[in-house]
C-alpha positions as CSV (number, residue, x, y, z in Angstrom):
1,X,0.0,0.0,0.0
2,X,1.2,3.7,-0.7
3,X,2.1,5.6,2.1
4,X,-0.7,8.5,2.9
5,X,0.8,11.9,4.1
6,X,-0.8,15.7,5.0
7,X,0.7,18.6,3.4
8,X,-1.7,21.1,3.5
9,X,-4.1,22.2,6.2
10,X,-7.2,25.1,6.0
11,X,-9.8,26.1,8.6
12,X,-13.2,28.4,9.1
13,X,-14.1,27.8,12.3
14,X,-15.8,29.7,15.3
15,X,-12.4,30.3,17.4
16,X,-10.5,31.6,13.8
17,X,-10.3,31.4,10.0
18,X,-6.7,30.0,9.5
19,X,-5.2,27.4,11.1
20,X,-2.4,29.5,12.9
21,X,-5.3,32.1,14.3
22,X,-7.5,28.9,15.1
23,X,-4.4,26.8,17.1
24,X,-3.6,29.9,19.1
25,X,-7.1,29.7,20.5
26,X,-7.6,26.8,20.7
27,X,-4.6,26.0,22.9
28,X,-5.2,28.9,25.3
29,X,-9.0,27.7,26.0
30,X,-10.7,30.6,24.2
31,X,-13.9,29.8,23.5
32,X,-15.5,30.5,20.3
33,X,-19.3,30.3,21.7
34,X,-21.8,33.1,21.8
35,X,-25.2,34.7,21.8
36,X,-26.3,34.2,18.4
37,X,-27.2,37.9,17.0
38,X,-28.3,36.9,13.4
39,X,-31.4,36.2,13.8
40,X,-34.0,35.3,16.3
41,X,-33.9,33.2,19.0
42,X,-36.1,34.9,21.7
43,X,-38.2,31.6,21.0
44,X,-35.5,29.0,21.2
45,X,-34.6,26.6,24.1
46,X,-30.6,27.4,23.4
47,X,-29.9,30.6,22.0
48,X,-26.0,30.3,21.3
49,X,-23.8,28.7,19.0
50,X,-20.4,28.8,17.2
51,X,-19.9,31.3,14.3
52,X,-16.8,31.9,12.6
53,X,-16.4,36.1,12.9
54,X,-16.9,37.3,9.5
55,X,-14.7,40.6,8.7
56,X,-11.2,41.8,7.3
57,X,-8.9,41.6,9.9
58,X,-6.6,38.9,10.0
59,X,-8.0,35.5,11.6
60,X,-11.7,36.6,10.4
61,X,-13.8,35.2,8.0
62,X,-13.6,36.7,4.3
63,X,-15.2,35.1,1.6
64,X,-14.6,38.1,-0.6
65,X,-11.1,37.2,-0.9
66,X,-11.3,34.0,-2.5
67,X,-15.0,34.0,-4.0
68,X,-16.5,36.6,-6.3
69,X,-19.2,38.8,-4.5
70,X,-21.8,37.9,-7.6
71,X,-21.1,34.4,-7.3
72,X,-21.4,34.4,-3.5
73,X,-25.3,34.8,-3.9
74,X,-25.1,31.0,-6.0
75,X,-23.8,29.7,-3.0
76,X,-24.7,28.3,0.7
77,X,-22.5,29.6,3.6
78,X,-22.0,25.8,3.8
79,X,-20.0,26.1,0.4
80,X,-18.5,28.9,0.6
81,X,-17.0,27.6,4.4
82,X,-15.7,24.8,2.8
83,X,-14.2,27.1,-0.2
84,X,-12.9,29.3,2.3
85,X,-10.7,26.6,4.1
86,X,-9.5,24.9,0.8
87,X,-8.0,28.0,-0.6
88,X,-6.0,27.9,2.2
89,X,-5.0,24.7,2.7
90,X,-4.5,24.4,-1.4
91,X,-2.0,27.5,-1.2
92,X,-0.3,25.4,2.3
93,X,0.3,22.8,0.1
94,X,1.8,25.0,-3.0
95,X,-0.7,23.4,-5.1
96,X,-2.3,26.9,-5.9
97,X,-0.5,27.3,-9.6
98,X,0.4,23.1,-9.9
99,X,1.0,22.6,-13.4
100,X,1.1,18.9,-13.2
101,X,-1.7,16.0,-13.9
102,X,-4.4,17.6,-12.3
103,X,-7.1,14.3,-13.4
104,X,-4.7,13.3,-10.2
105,X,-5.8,15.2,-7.9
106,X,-9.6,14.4,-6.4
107,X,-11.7,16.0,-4.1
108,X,-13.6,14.4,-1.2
109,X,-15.4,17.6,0.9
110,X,-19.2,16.5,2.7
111,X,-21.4,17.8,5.1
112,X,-23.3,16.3,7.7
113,X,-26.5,18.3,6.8
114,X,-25.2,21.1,4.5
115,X,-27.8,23.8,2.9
116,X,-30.2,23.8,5.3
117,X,-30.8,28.0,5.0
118,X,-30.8,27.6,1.8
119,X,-33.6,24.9,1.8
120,X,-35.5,26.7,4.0
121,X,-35.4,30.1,2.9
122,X,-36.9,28.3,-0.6
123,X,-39.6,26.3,1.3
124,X,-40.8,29.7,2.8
125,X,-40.9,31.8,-0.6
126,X,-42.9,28.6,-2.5
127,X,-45.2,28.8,0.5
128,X,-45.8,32.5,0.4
129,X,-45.1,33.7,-3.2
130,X,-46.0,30.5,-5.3
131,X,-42.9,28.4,-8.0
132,X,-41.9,31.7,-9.6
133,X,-40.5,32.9,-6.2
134,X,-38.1,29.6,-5.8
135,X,-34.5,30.5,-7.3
136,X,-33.1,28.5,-9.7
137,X,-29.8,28.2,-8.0
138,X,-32.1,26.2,-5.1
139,X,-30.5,22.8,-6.1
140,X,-27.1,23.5,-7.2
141,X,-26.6,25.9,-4.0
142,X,-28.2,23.6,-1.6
143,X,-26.9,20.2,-2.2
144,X,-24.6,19.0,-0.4
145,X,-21.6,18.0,-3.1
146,X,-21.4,21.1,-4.6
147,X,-18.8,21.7,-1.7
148,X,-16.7,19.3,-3.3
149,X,-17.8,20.4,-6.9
150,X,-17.2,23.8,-6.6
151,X,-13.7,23.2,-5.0
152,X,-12.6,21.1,-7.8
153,X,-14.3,23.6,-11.1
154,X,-12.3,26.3,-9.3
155,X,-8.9,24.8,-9.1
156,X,-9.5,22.4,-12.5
157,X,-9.2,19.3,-10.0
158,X,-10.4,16.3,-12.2
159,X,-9.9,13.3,-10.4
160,X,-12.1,11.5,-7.5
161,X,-15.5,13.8,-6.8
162,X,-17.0,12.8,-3.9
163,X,-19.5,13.6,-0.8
164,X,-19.8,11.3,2.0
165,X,-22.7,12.4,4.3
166,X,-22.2,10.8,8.0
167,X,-23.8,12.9,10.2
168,X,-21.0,14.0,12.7
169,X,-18.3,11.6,11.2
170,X,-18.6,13.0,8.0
171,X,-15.3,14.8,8.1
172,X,-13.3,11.9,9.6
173,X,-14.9,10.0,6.8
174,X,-14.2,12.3,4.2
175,X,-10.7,12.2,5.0
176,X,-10.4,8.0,5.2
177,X,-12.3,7.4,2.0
178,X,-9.4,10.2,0.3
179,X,-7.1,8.5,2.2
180,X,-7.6,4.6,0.3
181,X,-8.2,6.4,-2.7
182,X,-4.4,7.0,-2.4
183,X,-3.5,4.0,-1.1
184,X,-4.9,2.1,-4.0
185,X,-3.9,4.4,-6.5
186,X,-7.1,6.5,-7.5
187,X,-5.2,9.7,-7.2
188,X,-1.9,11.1,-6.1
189,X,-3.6,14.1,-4.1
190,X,-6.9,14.4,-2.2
191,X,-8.4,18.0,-1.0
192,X,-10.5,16.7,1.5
193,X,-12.1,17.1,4.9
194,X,-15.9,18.8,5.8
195,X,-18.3,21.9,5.7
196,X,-21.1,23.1,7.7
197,X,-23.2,26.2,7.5
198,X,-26.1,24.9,9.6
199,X,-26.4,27.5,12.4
200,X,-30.2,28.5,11.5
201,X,-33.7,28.8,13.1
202,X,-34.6,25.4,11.8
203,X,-31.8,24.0,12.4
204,X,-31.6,25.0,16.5
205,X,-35.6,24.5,16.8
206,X,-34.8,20.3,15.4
207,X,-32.3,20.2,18.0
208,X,-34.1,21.9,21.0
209,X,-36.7,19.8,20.0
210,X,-34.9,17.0,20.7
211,X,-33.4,18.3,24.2
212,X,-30.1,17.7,22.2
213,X,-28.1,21.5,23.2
214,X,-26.8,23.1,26.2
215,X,-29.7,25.9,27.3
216,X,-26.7,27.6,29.4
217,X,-27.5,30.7,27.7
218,X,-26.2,33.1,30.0
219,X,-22.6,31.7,30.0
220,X,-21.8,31.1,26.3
221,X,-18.5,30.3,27.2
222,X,-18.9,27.9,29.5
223,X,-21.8,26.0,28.0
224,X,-19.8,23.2,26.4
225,X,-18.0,20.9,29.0
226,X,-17.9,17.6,28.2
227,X,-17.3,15.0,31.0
228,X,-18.5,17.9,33.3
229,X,-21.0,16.4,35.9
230,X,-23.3,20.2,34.8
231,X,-23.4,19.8,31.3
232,X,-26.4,19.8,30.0
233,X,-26.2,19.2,26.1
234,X,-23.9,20.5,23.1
235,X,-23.3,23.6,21.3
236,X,-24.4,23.5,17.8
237,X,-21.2,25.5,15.1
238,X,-20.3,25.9,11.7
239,X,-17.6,26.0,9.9
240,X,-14.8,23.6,7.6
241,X,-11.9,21.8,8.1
242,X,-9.7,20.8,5.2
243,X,-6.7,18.9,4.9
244,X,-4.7,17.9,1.3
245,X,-3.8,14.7,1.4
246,X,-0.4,13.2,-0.7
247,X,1.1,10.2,-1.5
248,X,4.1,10.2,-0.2
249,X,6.8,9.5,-2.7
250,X,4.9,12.0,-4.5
251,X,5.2,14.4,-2.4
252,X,8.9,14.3,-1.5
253,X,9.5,14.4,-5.3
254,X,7.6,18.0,-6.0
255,X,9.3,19.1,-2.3
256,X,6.6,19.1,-0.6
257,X,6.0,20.3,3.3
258,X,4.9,16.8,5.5
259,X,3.0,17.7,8.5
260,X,2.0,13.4,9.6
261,X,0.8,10.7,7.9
262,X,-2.4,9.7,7.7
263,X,-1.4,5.9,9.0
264,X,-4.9,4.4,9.9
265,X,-8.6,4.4,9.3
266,X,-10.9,2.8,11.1
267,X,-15.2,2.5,10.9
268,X,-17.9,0.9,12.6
269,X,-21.8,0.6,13.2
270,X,-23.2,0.6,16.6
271,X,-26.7,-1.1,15.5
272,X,-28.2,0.3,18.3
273,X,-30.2,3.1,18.7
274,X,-30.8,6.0,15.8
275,X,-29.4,8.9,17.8
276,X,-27.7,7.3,21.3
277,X,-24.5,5.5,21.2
278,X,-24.4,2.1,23.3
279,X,-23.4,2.7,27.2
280,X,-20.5,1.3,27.1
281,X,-19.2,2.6,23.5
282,X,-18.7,-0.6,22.1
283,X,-18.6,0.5,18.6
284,X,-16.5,3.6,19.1
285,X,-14.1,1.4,20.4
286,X,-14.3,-1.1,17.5
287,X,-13.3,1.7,15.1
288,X,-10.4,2.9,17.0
289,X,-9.4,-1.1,17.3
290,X,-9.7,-1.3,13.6
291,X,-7.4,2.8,13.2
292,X,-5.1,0.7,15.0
293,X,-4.5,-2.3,13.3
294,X,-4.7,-0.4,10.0
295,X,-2.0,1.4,11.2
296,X,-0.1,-1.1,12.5
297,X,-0.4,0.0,15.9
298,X,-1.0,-1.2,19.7
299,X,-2.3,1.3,21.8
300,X,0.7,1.8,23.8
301,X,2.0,3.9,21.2
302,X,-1.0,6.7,21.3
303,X,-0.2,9.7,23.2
304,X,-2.9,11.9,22.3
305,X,-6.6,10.9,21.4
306,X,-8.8,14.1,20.4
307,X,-12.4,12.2,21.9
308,X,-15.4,13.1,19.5
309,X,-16.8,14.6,23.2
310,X,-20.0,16.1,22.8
311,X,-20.6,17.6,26.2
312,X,-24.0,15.3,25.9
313,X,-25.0,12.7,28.6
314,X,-24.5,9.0,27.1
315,X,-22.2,10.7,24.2
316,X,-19.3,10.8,27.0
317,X,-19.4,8.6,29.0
318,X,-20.0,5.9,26.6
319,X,-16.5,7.4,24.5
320,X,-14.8,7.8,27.7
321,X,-16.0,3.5,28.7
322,X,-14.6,3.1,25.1
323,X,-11.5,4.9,25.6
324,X,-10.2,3.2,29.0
325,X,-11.4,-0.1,28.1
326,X,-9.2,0.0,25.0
327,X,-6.0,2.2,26.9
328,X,-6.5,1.2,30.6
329,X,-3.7,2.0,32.5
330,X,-1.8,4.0,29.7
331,X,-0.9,7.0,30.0
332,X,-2.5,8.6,26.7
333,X,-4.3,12.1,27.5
334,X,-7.1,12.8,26.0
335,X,-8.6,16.0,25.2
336,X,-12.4,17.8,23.8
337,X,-11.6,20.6,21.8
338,X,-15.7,21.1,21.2
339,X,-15.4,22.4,24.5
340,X,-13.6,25.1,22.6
341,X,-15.5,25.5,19.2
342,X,-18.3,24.2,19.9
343,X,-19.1,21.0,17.4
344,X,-19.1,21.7,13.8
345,X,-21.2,18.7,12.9
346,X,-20.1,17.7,9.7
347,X,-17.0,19.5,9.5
348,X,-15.6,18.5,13.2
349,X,-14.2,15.4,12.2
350,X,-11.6,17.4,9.7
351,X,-11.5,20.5,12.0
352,X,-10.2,17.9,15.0
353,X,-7.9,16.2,13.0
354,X,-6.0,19.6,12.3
355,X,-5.6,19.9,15.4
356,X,-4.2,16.7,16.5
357,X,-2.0,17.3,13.2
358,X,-0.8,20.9,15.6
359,X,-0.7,18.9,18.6
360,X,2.3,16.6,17.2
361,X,4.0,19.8,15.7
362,X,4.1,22.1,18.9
363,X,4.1,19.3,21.3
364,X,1.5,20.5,23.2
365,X,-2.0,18.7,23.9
366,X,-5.1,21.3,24.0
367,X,-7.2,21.4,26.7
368,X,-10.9,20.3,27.5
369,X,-12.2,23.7,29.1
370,X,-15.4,24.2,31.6
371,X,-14.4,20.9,33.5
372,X,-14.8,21.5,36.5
373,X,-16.4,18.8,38.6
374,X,-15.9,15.6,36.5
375,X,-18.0,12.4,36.6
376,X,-16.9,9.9,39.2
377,X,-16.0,7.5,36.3
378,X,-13.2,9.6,35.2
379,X,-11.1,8.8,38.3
380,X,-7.6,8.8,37.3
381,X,-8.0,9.4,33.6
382,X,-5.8,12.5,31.7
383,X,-8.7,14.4,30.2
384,X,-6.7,17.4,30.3
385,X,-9.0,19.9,32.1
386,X,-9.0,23.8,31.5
387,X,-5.1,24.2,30.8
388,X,-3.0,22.7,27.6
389,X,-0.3,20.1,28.3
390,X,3.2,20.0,26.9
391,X,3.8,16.8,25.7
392,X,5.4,15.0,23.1
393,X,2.7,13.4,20.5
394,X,3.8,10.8,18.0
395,X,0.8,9.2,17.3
396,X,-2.7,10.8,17.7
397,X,-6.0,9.2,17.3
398,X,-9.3,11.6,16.8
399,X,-12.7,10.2,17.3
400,X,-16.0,11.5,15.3
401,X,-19.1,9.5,16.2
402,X,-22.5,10.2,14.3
403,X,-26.6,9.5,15.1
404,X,-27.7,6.3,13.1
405,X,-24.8,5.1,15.1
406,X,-22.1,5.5,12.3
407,X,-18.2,5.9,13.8
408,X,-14.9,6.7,12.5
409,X,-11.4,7.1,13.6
410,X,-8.3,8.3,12.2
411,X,-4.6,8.0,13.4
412,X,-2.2,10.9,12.6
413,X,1.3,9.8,12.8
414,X,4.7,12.1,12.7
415,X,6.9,11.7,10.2
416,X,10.3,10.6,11.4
C-alpha cells in the first residue's frame, strides 16, 4: 500500500479562519461560543452557537477574498465555508498554480447536513409567493456535493468527486475514503475534509426539539464541557476543516512540506439506537481497534486521542467506557476541543484532526475547558481539564461518532 501523508491544512471555524489564528485559540481555551445575533432566537430553548467572525482583519472570515461577491449569492454559507478553508489549505500545500496532472488530484469535501438555510429560505418563498419565487440556483446551491464540486471547477481538479454524508463523522470520513483512494492508486492528491453552514432557526428548533443542546445561555463560554457532571447538552457551530492529502513519494519528489501521515482508518456501526450510542461505547471502540490495526499500531504507542466529546450525557461517557477499556492504564491524554468551538457537525471530524495534526508539531496537547467537577468514572484518567499540556505526541487518534450510530477514527502519525 502507498504511504498517505498531509501537506496542506485550511480552517473556518468559530475560534479563527486559518489554522495559525485557530491553534492559538484553541490551545489557550478561548472559547468561540456566543449569543447568536443573526437572527431570532427569543423563541428557542438554546440561543447560542459557534460562528466563525466574518470581517477583514486577519483571523476573520472573508469570503470576498477567495470567492467573487456575484457568485457568493449561487452559493450556501455551507459552500463557501468549505471554499474558504480549501483556498487555504491548497496554497499550504503549494498546489495553488500546480501545473502537473491535475485528473490526479480528487476531491472528497461533505457535510453532515449542508444547505439547510438555503432549503428553508426556498420552502418559505414557494409557500408564500408560489414556484416563480423559488430561485433556480435552489439545487445546485443547496446540495450537499457542490462543496466538493465547486472546490474542484475552481482549481480544475479532475480526479475523484465525492461527498460522504455521516452525520457528525462525516469529516473523519471524508478524509479516510481520500485516504484509500491514495493508497490504491485513485489519485496522487486528495483536498479533502468537511463543511457546515447549519447554524439556522430550523436548524436550532430540530435540536431543542430533541433536548439535544446546552440551554446555558447566559454563560456562552462555558456552555460546552464535556465529562462535566453540569453539562447539559452540546453547542451547535459551523464552519470547515480541510486537509490535502499526498502520496508520499509523490510528495517528497515536488518538495513538498509533510505535516504526519495519515497511518490508519478505522469505521464501525453501533446497530443500536438512531441517535444514542451504546453505554459502554462498544462501537466507538471497535473503530479505534480497527485505526489501529490499520495502522499497524498497539495502543501503547497513542499519546494523544482528540475524543469526539459532545458535552451530551451518554455521548461521553460511553467514548470515555470506550477509551479506557481500550488504553487502561496507559498513560494517553485525551482532550475535547468542542469544549472550545463548539461542534461543527459535519466539518468536526476534519476541524479535530488539524488539530491533532498541531498537537504533534508544537508538542502541546489542548485542553478540555469548563471541566470542572468531573464524573466519578473519570477517576484517574488525563482528560486534560481547563489548561494545555506539553507533551510529546507521535501518534494521535481523533474520534467522530454520528446519530444512526455510524463511527470513524483516524490516526495521525509524525513523520520521522
Amino acid at each position: 500500500m502507498k504511504r498517505v501523508v498531509i501537506t496542506g491544512m485550511g480552517i473556518v471555524s468559530p475560534v479563527g479562519t486559518g489554522i495559525e489564528y485557530a491553534w492559538k485559540n484553541v490551545v489557550a481555551g478561548k472559547s468561540g461560543v456566543r449569543k447568536i445575533d443573526t437572527f431570532d432566537v427569543a423563541d428557542l430553548a438554546s440561543q447560542i452557537a459557534g460562528v466563525p467572525v466574518r470581517g477583514t482583519e486577519p483571523g476573520q472570515y472573508n469570503p470576498d477574498a477567495v470567492i467573487d461577491a456575484r457568485e457568493q449569492r449561487k452559493l450556501d454559507k455551507c459552500i463557501m465555508y468549505g471554499m474558504v478553508a480549501a483556498d487555504e489549505a491548497i496554497k499550504d500545500a503549494g498546489l495553488e498554480n500546480y501545473t502537473g496532472d491535475k485528473t490526479r488530484i480528487g476531491v472528497s469535501v461533505g457535510s453532515g447536513i449542508g444547505g439547510f438555510d438555503t432549503i428553508y429560505d426556498n420552502c418559505i418563498e414557494l409557500h408564500t409567493g408560489g414556484p416563480r419565487r423559488v430561485s433556480p440556483f435552489f439545487i445546485p446551491k443547496g446540495i450537499i456535493n457542490m462543496t466538493a464540486g465547486n472546490i474542484s471547477i475552481k482549481y480544475g481538479f479532475q480526479g475523484p468527486n465525492i461527498s460522504v454524508v455521516t452525520a457528525c463523522a462525516t469529516g473523519a470520513h471524508s478524509i479516510g475514503e481520500a485516504a484509500r483512494m491514495i493508497k490504491y492508486g485513485d489519485a496522487d492528491i486528495m483536498i479533502c475534509g468537511g463543511a457546515e453552514g447549519v447554524v439556522s432557526r430550523i436548524a436550532l428548533a430540530g435540536f431543542c426539539a430533541m433536548r439535544a443542546l446546552s440551554t446555558r445561555n447566559d454563560e456562552p463560554e462555558r456552555a460546552s464541557r464535556p465529562w462535566d457532571k453540569n453539562r447539559d447538552g452540546f453547542i451547535m457551530a459551523e464552519g470547515a476543516g480541510i486537509l490535502v492529502l499526498e502520496e508520499y513519494e509523490h510528495a517528497v519528489a515536488r518538495g513538498a512540506k509533510i505535516y504526519a501521515e495519515v497511518a490508519g482508518y478505522g469505521m464501525s456501526g453501533d446497530a443500536y439506537h438512531i441517535t444514542a450510542p451504546a453505554s459502554n461505547g462498544e462501537g466507538g471502540m471497535r473503530a479505534m481497534q480497527a485505526a489501529l490495526n490499520d495502522a499497524g499500531l498497539q495502543p501503547a504507542d497513542v499519546d494523544y486521542v482528540n475524543a469526539h466529546g459532545t458535552s451530551t450525557g451518554l455521548g461521553d461517557m460511553g467514548e470515555l467506557a470506550a477509551v479506557q477499556t481500550l488504553f487502561g492504564d496507559l498513560p494517553v491524554s485525551m482532550s475535547s476541543t468542542k469544549s472550545v468551538t463548539g461542534h461543527l457537525l459535519g466539518a468536526a471530524g476534519a476541524v479535530e484532526a488539524i488539530f491533532c495534526v498541531l498537537a504533534m508539531r508544537d508538542g502541546i496537547v489542548p485542553p478540555t475547558i469548563n471541566l470542572e467537577d468531573p464524573e466519578d468514572a473519570v477517576g484517574d484518567f488525563d482528560l486534560v481539564p481547563n489548561v494545555a499540556k506539553q507533551r510529546k505526541v507521535d501518534v494521535a487518534l481523533s474520534n467522530s461518532f454520528g446519530f444512526g450510530g455510524t463511527n470513524a477514527s483516524l490516526v495521525l502519525k509524525k513523520i520521522k
